[in-house]
PyMOL Python script that loads the backbone (N, CA, C, O; Angstrom):
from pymol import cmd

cmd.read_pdbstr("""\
ATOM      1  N   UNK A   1      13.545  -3.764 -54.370  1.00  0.00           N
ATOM      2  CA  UNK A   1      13.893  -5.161 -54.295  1.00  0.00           C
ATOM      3  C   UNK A   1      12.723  -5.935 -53.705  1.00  0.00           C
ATOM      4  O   UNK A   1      11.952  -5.457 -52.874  1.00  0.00           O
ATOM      5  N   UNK A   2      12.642  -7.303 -54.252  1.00  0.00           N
ATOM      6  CA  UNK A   2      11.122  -7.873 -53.430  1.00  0.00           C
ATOM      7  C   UNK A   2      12.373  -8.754 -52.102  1.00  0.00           C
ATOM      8  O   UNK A   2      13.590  -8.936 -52.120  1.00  0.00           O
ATOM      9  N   UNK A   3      11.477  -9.036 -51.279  1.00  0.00           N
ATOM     10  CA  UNK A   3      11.865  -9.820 -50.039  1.00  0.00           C
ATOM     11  C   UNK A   3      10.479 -10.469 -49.837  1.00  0.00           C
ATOM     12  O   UNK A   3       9.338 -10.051 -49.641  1.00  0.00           O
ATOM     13  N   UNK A   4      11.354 -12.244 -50.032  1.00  0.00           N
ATOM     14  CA  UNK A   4      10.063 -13.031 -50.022  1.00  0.00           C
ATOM     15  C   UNK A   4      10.057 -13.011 -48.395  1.00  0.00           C
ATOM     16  O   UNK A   4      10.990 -12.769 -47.630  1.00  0.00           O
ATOM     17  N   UNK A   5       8.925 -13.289 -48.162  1.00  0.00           N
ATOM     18  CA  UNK A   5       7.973 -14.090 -46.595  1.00  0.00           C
ATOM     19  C   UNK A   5       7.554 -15.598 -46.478  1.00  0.00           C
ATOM     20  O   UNK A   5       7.063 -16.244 -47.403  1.00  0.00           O
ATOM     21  N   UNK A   6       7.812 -16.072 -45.216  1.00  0.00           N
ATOM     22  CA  UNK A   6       7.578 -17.862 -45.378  1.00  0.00           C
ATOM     23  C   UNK A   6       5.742 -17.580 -45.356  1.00  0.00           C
ATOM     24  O   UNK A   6       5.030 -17.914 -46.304  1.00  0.00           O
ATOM     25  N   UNK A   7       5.181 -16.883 -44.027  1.00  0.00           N
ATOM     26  CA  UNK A   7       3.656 -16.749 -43.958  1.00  0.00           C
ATOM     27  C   UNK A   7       3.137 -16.099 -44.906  1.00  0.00           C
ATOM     28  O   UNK A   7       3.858 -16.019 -45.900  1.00  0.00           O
ATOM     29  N   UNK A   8       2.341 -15.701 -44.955  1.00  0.00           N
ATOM     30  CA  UNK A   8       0.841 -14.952 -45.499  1.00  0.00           C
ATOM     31  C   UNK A   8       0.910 -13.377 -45.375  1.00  0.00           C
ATOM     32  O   UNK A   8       0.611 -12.565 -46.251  1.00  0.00           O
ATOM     33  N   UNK A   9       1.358 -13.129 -44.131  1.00  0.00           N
ATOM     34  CA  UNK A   9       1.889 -11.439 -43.678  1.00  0.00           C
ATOM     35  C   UNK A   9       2.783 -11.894 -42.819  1.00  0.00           C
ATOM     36  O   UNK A   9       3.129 -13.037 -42.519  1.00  0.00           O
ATOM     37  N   UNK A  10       3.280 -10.304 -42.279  1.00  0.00           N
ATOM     38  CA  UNK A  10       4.280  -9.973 -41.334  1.00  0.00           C
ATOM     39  C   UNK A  10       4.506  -8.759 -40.856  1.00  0.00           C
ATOM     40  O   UNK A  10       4.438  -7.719 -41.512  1.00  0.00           O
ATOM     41  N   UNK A  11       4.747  -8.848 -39.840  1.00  0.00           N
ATOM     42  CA  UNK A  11       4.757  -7.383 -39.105  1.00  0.00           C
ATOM     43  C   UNK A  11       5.564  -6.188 -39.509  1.00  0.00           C
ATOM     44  O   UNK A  11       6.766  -6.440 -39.596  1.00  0.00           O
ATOM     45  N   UNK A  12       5.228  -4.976 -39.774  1.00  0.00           N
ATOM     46  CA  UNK A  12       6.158  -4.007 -40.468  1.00  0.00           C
ATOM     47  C   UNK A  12       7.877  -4.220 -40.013  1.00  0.00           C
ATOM     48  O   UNK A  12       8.941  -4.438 -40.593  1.00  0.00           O
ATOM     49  N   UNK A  13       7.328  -3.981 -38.431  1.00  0.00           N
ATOM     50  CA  UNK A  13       9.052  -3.706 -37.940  1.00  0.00           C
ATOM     51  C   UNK A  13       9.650  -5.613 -38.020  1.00  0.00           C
ATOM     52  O   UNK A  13      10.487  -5.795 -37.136  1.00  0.00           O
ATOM     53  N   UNK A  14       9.480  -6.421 -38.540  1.00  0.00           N
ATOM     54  CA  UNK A  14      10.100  -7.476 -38.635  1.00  0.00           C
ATOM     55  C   UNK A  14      10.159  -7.202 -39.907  1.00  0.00           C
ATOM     56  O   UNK A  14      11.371  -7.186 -40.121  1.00  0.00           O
ATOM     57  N   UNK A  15       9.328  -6.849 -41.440  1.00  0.00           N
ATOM     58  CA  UNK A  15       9.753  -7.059 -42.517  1.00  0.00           C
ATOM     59  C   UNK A  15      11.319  -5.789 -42.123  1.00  0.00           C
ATOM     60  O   UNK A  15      12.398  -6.260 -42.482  1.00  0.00           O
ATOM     61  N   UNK A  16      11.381  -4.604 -41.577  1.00  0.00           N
ATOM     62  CA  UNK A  16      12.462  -3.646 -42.103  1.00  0.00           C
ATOM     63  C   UNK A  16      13.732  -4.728 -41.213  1.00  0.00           C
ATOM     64  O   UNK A  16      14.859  -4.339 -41.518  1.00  0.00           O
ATOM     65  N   UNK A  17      13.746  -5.270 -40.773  1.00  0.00           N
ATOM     66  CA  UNK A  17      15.243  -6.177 -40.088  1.00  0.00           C
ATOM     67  C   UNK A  17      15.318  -7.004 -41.075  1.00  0.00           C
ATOM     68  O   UNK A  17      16.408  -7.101 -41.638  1.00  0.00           O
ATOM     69  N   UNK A  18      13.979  -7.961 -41.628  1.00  0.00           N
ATOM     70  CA  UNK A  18      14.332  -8.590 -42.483  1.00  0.00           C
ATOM     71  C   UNK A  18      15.080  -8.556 -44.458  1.00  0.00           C
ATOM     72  O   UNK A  18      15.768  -9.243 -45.213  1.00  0.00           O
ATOM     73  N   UNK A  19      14.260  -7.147 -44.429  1.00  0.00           N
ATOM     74  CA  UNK A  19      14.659  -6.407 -45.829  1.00  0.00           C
ATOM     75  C   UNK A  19      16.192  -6.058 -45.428  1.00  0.00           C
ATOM     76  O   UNK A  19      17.039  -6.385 -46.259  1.00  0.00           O
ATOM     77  N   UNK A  20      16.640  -5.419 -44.222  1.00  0.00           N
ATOM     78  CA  UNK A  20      17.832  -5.159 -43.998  1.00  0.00           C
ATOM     79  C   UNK A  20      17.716  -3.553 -44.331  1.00  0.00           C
ATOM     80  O   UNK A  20      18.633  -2.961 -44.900  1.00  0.00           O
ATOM     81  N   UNK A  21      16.687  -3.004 -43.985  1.00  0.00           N
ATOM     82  CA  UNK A  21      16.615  -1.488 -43.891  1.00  0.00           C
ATOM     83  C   UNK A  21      16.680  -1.093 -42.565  1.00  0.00           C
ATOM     84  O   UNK A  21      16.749   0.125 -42.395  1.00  0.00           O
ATOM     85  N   UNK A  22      16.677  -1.796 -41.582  1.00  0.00           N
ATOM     86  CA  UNK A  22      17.169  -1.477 -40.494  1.00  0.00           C
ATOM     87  C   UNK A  22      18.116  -2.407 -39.411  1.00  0.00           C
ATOM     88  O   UNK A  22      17.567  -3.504 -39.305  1.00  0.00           O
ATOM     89  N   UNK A  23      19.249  -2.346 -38.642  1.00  0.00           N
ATOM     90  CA  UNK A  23      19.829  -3.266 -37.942  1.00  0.00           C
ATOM     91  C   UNK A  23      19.088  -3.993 -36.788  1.00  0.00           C
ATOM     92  O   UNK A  23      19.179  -5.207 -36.608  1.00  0.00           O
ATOM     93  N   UNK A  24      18.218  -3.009 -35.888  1.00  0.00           N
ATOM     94  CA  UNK A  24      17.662  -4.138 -35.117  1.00  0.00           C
ATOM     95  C   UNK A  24      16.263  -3.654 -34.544  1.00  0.00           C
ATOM     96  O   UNK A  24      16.000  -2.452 -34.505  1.00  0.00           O
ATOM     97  N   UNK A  25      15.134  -4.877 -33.983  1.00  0.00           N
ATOM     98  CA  UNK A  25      14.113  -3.913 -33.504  1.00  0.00           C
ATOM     99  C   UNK A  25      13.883  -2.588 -33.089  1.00  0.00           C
ATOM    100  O   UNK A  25      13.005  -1.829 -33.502  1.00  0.00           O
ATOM    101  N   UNK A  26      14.887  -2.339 -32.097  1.00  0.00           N
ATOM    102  CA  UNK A  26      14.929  -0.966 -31.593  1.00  0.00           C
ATOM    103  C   UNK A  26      15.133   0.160 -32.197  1.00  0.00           C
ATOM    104  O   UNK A  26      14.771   1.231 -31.709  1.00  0.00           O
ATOM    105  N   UNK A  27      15.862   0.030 -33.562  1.00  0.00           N
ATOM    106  CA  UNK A  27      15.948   1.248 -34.440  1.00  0.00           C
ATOM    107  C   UNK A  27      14.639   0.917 -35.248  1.00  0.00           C
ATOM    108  O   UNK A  27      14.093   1.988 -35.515  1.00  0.00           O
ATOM    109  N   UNK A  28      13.970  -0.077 -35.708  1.00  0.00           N
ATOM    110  CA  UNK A  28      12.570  -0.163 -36.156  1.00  0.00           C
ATOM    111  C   UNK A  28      11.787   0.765 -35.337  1.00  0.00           C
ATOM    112  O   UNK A  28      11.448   1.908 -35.642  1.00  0.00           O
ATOM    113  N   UNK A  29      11.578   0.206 -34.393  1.00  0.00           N
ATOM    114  CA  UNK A  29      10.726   0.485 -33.478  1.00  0.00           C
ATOM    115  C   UNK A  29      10.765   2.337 -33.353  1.00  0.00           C
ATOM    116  O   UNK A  29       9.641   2.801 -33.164  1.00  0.00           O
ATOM    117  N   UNK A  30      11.998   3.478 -33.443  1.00  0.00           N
ATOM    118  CA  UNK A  30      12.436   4.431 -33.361  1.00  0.00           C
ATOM    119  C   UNK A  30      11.740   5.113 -34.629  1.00  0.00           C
ATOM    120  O   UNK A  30      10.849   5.959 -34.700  1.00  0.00           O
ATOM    121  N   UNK A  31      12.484   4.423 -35.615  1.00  0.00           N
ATOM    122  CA  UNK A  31      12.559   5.050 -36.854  1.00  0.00           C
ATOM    123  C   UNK A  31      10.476   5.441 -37.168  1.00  0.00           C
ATOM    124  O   UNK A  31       9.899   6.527 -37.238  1.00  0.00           O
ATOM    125  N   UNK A  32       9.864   3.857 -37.289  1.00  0.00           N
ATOM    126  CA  UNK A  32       8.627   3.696 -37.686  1.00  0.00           C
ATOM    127  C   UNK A  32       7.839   4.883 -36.651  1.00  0.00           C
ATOM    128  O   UNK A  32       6.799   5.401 -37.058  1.00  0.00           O
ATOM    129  N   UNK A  33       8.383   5.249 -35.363  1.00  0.00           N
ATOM    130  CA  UNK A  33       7.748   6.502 -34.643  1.00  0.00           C
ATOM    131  C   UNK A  33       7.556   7.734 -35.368  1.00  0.00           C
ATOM    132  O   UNK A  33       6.603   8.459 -35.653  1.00  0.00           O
ATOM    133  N   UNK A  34       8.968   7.710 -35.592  1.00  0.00           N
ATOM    134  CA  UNK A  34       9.056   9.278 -36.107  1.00  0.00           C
ATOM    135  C   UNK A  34       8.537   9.801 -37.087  1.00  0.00           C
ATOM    136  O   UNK A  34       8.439  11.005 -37.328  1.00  0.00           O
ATOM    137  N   UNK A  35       8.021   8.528 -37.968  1.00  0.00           N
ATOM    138  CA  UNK A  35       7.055   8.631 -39.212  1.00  0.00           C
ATOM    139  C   UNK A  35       7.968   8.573 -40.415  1.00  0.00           C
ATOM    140  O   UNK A  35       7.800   9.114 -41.508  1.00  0.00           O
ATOM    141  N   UNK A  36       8.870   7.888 -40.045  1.00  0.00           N
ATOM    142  CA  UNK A  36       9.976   7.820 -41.724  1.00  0.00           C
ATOM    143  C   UNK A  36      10.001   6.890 -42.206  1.00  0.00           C
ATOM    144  O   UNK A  36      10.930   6.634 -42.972  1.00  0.00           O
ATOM    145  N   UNK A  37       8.773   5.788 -41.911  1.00  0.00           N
ATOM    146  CA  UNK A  37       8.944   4.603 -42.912  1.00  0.00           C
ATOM    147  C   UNK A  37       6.844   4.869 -43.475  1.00  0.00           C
ATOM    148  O   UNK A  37       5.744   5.072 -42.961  1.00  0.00           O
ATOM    149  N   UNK A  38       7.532   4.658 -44.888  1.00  0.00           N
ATOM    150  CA  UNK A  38       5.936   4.326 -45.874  1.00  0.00           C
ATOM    151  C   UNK A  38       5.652   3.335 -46.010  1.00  0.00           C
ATOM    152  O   UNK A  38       6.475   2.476 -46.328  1.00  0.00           O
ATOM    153  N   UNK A  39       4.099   3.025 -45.779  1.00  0.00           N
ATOM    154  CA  UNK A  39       3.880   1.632 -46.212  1.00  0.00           C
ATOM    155  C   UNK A  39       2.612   2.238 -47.963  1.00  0.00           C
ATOM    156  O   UNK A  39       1.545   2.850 -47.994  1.00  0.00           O
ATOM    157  N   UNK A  40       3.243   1.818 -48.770  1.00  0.00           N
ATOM    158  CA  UNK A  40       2.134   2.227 -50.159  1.00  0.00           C
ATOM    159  C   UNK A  40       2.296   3.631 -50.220  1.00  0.00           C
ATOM    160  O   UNK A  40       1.336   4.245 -50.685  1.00  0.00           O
ATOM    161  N   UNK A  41       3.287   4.290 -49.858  1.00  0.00           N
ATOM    162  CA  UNK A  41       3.447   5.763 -50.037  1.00  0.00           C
ATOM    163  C   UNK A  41       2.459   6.235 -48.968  1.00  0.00           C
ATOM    164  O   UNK A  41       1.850   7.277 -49.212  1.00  0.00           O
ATOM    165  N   UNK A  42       2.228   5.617 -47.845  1.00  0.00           N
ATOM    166  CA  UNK A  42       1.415   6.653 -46.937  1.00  0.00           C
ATOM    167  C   UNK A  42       2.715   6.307 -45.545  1.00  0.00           C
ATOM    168  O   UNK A  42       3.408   5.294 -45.641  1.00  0.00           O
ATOM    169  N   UNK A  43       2.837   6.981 -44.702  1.00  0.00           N
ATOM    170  CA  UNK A  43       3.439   7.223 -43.254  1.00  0.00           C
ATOM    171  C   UNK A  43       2.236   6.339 -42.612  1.00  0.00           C
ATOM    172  O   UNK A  43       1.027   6.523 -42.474  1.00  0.00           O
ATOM    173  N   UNK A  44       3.348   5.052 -42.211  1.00  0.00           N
ATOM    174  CA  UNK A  44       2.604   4.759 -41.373  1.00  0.00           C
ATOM    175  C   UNK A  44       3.337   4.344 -40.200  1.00  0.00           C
ATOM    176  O   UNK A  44       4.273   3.548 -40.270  1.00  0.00           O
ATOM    177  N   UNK A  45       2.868   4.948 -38.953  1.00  0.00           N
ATOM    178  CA  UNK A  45       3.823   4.695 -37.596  1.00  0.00           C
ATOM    179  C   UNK A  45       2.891   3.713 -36.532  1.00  0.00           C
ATOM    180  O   UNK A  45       2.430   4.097 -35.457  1.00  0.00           O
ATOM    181  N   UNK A  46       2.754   2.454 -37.078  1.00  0.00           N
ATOM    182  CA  UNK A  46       2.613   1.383 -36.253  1.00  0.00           C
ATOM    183  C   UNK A  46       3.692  -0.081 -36.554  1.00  0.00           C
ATOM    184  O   UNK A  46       3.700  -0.728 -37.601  1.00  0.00           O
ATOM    185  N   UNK A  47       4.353  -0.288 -35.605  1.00  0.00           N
ATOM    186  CA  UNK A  47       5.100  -1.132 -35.439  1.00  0.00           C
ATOM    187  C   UNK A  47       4.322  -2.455 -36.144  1.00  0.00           C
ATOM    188  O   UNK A  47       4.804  -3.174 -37.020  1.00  0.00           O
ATOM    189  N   UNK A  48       3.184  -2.563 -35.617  1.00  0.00           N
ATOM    190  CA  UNK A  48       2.807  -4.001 -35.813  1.00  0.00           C
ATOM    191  C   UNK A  48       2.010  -4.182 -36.869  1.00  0.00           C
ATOM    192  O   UNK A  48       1.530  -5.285 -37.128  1.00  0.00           O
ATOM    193  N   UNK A  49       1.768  -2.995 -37.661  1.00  0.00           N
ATOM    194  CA  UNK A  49       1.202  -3.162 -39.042  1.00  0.00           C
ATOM    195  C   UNK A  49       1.457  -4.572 -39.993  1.00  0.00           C
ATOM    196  O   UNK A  49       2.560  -4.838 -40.470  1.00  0.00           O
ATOM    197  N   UNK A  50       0.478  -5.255 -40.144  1.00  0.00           N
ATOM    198  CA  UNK A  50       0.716  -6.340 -40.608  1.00  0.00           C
ATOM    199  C   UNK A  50       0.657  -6.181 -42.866  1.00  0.00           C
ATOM    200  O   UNK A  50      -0.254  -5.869 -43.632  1.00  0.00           O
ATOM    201  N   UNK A  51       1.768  -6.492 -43.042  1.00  0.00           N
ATOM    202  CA  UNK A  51       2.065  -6.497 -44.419  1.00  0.00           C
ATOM    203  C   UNK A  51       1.701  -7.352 -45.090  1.00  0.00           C
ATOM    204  O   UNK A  51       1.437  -8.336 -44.399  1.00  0.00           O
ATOM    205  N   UNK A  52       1.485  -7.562 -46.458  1.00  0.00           N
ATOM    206  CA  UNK A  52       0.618  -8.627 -46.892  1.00  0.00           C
ATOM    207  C   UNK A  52       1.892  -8.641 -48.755  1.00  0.00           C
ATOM    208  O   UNK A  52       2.710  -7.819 -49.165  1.00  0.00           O
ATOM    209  N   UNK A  53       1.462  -9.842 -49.265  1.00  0.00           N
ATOM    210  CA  UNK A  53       2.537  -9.437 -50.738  1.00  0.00           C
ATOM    211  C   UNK A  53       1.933  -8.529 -51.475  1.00  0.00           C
ATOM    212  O   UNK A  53       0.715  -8.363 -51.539  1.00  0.00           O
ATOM    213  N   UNK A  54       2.971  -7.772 -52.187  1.00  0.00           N
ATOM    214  CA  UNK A  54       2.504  -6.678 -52.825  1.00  0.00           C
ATOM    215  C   UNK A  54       3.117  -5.365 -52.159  1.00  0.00           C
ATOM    216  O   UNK A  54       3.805  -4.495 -52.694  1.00  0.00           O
ATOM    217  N   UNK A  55       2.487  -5.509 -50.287  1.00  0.00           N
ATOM    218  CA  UNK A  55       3.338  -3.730 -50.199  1.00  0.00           C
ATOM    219  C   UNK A  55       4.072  -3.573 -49.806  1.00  0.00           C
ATOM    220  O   UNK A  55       4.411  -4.199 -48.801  1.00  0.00           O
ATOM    221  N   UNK A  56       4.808  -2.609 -50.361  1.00  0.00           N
ATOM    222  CA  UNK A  56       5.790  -1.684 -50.634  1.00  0.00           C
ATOM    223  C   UNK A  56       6.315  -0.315 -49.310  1.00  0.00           C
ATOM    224  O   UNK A  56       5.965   0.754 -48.808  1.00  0.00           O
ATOM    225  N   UNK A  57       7.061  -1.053 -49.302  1.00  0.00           N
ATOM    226  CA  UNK A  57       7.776  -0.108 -47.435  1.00  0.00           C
ATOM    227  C   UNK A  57       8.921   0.488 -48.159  1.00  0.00           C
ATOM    228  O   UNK A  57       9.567  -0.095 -49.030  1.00  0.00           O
ATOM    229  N   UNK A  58       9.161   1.911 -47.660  1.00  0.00           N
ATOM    230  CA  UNK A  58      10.023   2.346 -47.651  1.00  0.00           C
ATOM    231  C   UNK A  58      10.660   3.045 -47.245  1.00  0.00           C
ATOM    232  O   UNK A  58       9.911   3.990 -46.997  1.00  0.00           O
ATOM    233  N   UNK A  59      12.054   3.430 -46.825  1.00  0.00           N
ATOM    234  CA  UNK A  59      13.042   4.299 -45.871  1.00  0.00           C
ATOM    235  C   UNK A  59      14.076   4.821 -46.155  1.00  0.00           C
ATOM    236  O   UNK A  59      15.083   4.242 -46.561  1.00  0.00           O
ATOM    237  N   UNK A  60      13.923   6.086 -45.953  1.00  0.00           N
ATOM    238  CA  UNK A  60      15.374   6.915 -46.397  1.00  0.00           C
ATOM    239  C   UNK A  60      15.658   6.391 -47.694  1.00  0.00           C
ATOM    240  O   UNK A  60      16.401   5.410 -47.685  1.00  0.00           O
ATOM    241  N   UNK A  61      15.242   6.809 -48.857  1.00  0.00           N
ATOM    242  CA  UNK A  61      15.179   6.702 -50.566  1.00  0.00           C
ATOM    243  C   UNK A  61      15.627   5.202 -50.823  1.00  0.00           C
ATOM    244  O   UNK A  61      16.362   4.718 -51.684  1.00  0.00           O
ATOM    245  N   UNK A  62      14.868   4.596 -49.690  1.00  0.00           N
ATOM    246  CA  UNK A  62      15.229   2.949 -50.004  1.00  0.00           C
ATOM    247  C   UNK A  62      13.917   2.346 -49.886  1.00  0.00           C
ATOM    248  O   UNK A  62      13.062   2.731 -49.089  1.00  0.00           O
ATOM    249  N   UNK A  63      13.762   1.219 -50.847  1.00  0.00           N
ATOM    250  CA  UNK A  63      12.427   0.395 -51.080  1.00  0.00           C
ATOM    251  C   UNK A  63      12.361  -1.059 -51.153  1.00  0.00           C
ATOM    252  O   UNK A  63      13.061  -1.583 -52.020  1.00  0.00           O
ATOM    253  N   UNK A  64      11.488  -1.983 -50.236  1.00  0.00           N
ATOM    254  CA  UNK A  64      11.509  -3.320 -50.183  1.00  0.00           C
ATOM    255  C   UNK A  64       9.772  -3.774 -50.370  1.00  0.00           C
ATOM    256  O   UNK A  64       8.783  -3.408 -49.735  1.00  0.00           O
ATOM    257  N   UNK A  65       9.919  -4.676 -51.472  1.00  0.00           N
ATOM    258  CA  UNK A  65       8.426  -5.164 -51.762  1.00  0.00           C
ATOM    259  C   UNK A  65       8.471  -6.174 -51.132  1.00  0.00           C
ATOM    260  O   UNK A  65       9.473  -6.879 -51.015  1.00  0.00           O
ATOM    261  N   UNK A  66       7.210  -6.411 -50.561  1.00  0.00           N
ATOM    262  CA  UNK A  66       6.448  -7.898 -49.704  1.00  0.00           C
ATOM    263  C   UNK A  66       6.454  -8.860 -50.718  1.00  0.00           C
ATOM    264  O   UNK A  66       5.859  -8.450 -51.714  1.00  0.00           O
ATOM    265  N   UNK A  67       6.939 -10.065 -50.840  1.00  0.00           N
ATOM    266  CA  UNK A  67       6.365 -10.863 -51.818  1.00  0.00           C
ATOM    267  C   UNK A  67       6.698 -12.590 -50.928  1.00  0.00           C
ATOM    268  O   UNK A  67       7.302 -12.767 -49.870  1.00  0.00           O
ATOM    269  N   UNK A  68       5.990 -13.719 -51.915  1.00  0.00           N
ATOM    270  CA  UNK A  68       5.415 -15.029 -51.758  1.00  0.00           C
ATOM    271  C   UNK A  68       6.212 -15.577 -52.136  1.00  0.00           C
ATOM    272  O   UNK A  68       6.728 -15.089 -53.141  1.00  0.00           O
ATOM    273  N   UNK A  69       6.724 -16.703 -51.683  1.00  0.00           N
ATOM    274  CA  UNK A  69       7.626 -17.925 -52.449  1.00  0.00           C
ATOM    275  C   UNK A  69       8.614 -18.099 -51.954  1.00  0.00           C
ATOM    276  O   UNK A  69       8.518 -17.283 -51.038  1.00  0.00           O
ATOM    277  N   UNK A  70       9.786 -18.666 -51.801  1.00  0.00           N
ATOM    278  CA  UNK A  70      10.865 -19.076 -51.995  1.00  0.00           C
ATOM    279  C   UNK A  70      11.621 -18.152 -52.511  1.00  0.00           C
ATOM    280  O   UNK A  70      11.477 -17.693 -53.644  1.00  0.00           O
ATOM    281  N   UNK A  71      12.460 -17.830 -51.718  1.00  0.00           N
ATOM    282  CA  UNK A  71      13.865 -17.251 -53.216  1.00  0.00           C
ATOM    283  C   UNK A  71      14.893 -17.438 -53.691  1.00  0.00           C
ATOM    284  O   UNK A  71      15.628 -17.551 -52.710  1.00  0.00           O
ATOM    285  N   UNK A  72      15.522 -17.562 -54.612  1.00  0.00           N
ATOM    286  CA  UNK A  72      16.546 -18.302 -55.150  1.00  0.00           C
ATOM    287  C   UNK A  72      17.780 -17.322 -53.984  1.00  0.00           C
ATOM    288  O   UNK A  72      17.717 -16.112 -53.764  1.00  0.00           O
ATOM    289  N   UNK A  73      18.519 -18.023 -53.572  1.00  0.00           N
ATOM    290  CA  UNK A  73      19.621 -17.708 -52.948  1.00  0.00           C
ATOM    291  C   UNK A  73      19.993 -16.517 -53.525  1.00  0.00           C
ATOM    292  O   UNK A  73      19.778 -15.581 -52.755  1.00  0.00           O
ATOM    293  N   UNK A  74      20.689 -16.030 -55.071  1.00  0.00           N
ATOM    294  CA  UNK A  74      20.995 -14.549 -55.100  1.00  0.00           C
ATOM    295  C   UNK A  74      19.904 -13.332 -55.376  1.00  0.00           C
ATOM    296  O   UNK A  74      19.980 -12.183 -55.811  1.00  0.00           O
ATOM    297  N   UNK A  75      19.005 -14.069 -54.963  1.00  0.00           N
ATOM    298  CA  UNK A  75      17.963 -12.665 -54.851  1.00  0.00           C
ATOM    299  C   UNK A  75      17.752 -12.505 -53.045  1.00  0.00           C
ATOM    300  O   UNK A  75      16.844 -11.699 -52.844  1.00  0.00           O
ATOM    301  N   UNK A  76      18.162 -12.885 -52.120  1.00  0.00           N
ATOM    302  CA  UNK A  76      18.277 -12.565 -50.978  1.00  0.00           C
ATOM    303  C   UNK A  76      19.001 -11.189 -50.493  1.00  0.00           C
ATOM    304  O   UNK A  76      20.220 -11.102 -50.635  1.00  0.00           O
ATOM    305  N   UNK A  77      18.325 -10.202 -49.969  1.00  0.00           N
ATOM    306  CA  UNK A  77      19.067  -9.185 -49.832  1.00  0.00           C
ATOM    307  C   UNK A  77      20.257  -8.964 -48.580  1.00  0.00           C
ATOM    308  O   UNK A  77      20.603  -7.919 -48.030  1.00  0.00           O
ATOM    309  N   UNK A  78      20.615 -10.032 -48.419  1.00  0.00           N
ATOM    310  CA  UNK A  78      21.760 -10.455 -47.359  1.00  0.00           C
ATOM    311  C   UNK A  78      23.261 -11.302 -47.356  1.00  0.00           C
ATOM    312  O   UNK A  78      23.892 -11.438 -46.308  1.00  0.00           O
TER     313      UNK A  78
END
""", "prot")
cmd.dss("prot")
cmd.show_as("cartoon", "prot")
cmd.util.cbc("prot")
cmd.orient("prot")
């Protein structure tokens, strides 16, 4: 699924609350340790990894693309 961004980037563990792959910082913050979230198919365990449109995070056989614009209300994953 894409999940637009208002800026330019955003921080890993804010895009997974915002995609709704995770409930709240603190399970971000947990999960992205243990090395179970991909950013571009690589493990990456920094919280503050800054995301840009285009990549592709993913967790537990679930996937959210970075993307630009506006989104029409039923493409919101919430």
């Amino acid at each position: 699924m894409d999940v637009p961004i208002k800026d330019e980037s955003i921080r890993l563990g804010q895009f997974l609350k915002l995609a709704n792959l995770v409930d709240n910082g603190a399970d971000a913050k947990a999960i992205i340790a243990e090395g179970r979230v991909t950013v571009d198919g690589e493990v990456e365990t920094r919280r503050g990894r800054q995301l840009v449109a285009g990549n592709v995070v993913a967790l537990a056989g679930q996937s959210a693309t970075v993307s630009t614009g506006e989104a029409a209300e039923d493409d919101l994953p919430w």
